[in-house]
C-alpha positions as CSV (number, residue, x, y, z in Angstrom):
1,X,52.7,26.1,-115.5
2,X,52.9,26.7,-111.8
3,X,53.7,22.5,-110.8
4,X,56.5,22.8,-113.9
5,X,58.2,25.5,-112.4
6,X,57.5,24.9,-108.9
7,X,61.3,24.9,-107.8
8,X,62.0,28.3,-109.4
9,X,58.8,30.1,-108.2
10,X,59.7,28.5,-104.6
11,X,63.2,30.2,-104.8
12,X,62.0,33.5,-106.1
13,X,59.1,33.9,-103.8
14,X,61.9,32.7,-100.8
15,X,64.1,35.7,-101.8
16,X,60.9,37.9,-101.6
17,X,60.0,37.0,-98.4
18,X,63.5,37.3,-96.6
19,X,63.5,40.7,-97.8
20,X,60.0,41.5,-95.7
21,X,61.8,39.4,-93.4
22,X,65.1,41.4,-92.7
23,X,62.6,44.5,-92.7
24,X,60.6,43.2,-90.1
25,X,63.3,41.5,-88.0
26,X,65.5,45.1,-87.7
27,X,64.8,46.0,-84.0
28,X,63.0,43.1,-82.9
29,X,63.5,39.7,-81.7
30,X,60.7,37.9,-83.7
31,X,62.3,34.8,-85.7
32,X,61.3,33.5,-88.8
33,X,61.9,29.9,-89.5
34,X,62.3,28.0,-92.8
35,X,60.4,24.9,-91.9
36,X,57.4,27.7,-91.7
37,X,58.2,29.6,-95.3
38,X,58.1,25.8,-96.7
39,X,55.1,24.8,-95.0
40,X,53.5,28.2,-95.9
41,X,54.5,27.6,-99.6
42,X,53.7,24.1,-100.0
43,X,50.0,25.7,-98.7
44,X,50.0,27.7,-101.7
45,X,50.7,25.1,-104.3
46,X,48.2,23.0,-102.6
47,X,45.7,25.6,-103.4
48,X,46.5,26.2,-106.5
49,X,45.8,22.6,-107.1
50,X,42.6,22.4,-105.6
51,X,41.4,26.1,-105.8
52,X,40.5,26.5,-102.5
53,X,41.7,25.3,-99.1
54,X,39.8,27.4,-97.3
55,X,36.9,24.9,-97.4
56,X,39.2,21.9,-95.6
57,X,40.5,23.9,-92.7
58,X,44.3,24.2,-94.0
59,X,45.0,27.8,-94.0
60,X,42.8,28.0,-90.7
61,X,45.6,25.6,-89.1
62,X,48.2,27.9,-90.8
63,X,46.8,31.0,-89.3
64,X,46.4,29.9,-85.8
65,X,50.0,28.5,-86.2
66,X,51.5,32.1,-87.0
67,X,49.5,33.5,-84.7
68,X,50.6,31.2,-82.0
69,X,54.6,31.2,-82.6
70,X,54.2,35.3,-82.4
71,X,54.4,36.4,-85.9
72,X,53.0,39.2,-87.5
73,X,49.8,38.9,-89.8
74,X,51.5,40.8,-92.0
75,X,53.8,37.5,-92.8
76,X,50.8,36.3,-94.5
77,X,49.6,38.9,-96.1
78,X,53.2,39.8,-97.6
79,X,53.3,36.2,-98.2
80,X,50.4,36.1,-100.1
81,X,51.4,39.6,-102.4
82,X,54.8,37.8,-102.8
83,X,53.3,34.6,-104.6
84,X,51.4,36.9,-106.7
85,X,54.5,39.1,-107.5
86,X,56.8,36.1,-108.3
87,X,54.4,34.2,-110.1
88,X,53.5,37.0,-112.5
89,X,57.0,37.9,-113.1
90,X,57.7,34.6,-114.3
91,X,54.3,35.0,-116.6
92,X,56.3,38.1,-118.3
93,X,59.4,36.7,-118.9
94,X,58.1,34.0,-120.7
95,X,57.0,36.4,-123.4
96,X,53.6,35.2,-123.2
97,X,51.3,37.6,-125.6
98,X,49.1,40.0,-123.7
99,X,45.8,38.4,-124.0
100,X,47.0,35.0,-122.6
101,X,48.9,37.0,-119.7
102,X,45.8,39.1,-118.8
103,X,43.9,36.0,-118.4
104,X,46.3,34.0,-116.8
105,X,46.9,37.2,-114.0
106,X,42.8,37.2,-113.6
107,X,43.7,33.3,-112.7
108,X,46.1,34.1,-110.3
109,X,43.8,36.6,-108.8
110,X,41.3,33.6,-108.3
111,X,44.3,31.5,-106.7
112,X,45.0,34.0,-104.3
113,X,41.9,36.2,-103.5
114,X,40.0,33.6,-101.6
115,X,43.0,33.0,-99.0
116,X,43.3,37.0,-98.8
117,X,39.6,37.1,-97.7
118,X,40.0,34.4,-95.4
119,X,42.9,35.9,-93.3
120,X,41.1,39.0,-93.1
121,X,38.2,37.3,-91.9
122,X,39.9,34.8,-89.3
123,X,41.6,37.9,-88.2
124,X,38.4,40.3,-87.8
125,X,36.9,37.3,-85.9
126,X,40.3,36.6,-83.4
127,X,40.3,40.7,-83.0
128,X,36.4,40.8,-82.1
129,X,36.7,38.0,-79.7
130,X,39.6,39.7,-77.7
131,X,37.8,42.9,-78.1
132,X,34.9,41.3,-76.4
133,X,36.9,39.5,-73.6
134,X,38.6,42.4,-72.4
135,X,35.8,44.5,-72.5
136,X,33.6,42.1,-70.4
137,X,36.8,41.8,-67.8
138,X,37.2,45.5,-68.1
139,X,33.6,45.9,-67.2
140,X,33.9,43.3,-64.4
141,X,36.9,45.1,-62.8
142,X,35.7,48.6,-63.2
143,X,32.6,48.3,-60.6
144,X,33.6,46.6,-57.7
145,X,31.8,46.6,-54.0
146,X,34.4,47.1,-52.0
147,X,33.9,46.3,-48.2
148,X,35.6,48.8,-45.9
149,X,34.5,48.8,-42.6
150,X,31.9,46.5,-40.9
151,X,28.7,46.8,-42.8
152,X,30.2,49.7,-44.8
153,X,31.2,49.3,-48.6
154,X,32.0,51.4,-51.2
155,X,31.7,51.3,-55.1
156,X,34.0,53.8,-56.8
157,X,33.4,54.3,-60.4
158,X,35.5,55.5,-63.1
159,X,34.8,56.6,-66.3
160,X,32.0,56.6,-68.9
161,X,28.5,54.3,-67.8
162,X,26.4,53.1,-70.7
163,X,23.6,51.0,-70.1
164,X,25.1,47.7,-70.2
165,X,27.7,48.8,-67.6
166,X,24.6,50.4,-65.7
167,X,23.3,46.6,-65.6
168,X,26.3,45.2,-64.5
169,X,27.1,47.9,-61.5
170,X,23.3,47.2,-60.3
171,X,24.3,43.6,-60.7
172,X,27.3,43.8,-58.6
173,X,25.9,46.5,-56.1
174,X,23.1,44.0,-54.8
175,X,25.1,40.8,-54.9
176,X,27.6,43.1,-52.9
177,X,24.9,44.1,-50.2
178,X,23.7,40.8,-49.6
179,X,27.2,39.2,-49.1
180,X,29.0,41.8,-47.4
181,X,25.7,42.4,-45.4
182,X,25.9,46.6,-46.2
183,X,23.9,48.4,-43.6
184,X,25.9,51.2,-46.1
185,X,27.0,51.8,-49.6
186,X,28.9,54.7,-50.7
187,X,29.1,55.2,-54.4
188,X,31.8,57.4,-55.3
189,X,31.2,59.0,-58.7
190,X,34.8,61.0,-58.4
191,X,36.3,59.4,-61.8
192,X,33.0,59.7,-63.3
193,X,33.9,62.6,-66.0
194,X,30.4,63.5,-67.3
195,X,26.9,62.8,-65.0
196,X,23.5,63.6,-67.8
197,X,20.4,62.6,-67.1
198,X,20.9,58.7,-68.0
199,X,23.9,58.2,-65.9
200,X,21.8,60.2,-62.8
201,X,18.8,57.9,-64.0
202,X,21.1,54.9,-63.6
203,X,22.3,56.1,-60.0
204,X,19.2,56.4,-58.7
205,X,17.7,53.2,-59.9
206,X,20.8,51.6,-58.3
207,X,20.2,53.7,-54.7
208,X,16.2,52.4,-55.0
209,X,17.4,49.1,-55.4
210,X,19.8,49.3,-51.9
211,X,16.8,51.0,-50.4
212,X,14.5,48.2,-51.3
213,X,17.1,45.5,-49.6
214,X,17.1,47.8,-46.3
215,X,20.4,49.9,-46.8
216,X,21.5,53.1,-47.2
217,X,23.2,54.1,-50.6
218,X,25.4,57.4,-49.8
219,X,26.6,59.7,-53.5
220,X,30.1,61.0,-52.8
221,X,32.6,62.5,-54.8
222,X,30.1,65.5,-56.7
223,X,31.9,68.1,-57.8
224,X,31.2,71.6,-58.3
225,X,30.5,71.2,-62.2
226,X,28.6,68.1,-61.7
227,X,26.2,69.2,-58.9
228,X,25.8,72.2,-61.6
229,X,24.6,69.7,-63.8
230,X,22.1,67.9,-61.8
231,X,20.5,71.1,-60.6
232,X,20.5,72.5,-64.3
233,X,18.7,69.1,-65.5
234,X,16.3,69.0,-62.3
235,X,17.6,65.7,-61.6
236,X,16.0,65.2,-57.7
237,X,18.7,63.3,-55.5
238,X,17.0,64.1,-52.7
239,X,15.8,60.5,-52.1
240,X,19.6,59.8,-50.5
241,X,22.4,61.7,-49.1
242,X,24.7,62.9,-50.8
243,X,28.6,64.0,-49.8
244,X,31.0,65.9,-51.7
245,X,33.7,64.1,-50.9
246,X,34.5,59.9,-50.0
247,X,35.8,61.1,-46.3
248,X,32.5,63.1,-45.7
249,X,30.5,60.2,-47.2
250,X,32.6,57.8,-44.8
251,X,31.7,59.8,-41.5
252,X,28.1,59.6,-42.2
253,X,28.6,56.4,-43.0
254,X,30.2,55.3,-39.8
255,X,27.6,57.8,-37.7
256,X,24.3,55.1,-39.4
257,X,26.4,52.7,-38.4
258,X,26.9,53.7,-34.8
259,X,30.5,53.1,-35.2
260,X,33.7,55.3,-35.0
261,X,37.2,55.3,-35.3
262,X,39.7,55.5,-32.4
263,X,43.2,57.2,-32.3
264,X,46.1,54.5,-31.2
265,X,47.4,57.7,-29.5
């Protein structure tokens, strides 16, 4: 039925499209092209043919094609409702008796379903690999060792530390020591909003560890809320100084160090 009428479906499920189309386009500049509705509907036919193209990597090649010229997933998705629409309006103007028609939809259903999933999928699997990408550049960016003076760094941190970011700030804290050759580290925990007894656990495994290479580690930036905290948890940072602020921590810093700064007046 579908191969008979193929020119008429084609038509139909055109007109449905350019109305998503106009919809979508109002306000932006994303652009549509014809070459793409064919190719996209020739796709379908093909799987109506041989039930599922899935398997061979077509609609694969599709996706990554929309996704590539900028347009929305939604084009596919519409798409897809579209066939189904226009195909099942031609069903019910063909007077077909109910039984037949109810069948026949249940067939259509098995046309379209297994593209349906497999958008969904590809798309869950595209959004978890740029989840995971930013997150693991996000991570690299968000503890840095940051040289600042001769043998004087400084590692501010921002935000929430979990474990694995605990890893990766001991990672980069050590690597930083040895190459920047720290006599001095100054871990600024200013942007860190909330300091428990993991996070203090985490600070002080990372101070041990610049201990153990023959540096000092300096805490700056605790507040009056978070040195509340610590006392309340009888967390003991006695082990290494601590400052309350980065310019406090920076004059110690420079008084290990033997160094100062001089005035150009």
């Amino acid at each position: 039925m579908v191969n008979e009428n193929q020119e008429t479906l084609k038509n139909n499920w055109i007109k449905e499209v350019n109305l998503f189309k106009e919809k979508e386009l109002a306000g932006t500049t994303l652009k549509f092209s014809d070459e793409t509705d064919q190719q996209f509907f020739n796709m379908l036919i093909k799987h109506i043919n041989y039930h599922d193209i899935s398997k061979d990597g077509t609609l694969d090649e599709f996706f990554d094609q929309v996704l590539h010229t900028g347009l929305p997933l939604s084009y596919i998705t519409q798409g897809l409702q579209a066939a189904r629409r226009v195909i099942v309006n031609f069903l019910v103007k063909t007077e077909m008796d109910k039984e037949k028609l109810a069948s026949v939809y249940r067939e259509i259903d098995r046309w379209l379903d297994p593209i349906l999933n497999q958008v969904v999928e590809n798309s869950s699997q595209i959004w978890e690999r740029t989840v995971s990408i930013q997150k693991t550049a996000l991570l690299e960016l968000s503890a840095p060792l940051i040289p600042v003076f001769k043998n004087i760094s400084v590692m501010p941190l921002i935000g929430s530390i979990d474990t694995e970011r605990a890893k990766l700030i001991m990672e980069n804290l050590l690597n930083g020591v040895i190459k920047y050759r720290s006599e001095v580290v100054l871990i600024d925990i200013t942007g860190v909003p909330v300091v428990d007894t993991m996070v203090a656990h985490h600070i002080i495994q990372a101070a041990d560890a610049v201990r153990l290479l023959g540096s000092t580690c300096i805490l700056v930036g605790i507040r009056p809320e978070i040195a509340q905290t610590i006392v309340s948890l009888g967390i003991d940072l006695s082990l290494f100084p601590t400052k309350s602020t980065l310019q406090k921590g920076m004059e110690n810093a420079l008084e290990i160090t033997n160094q100062q700064l001089i005035s150009n007046k």
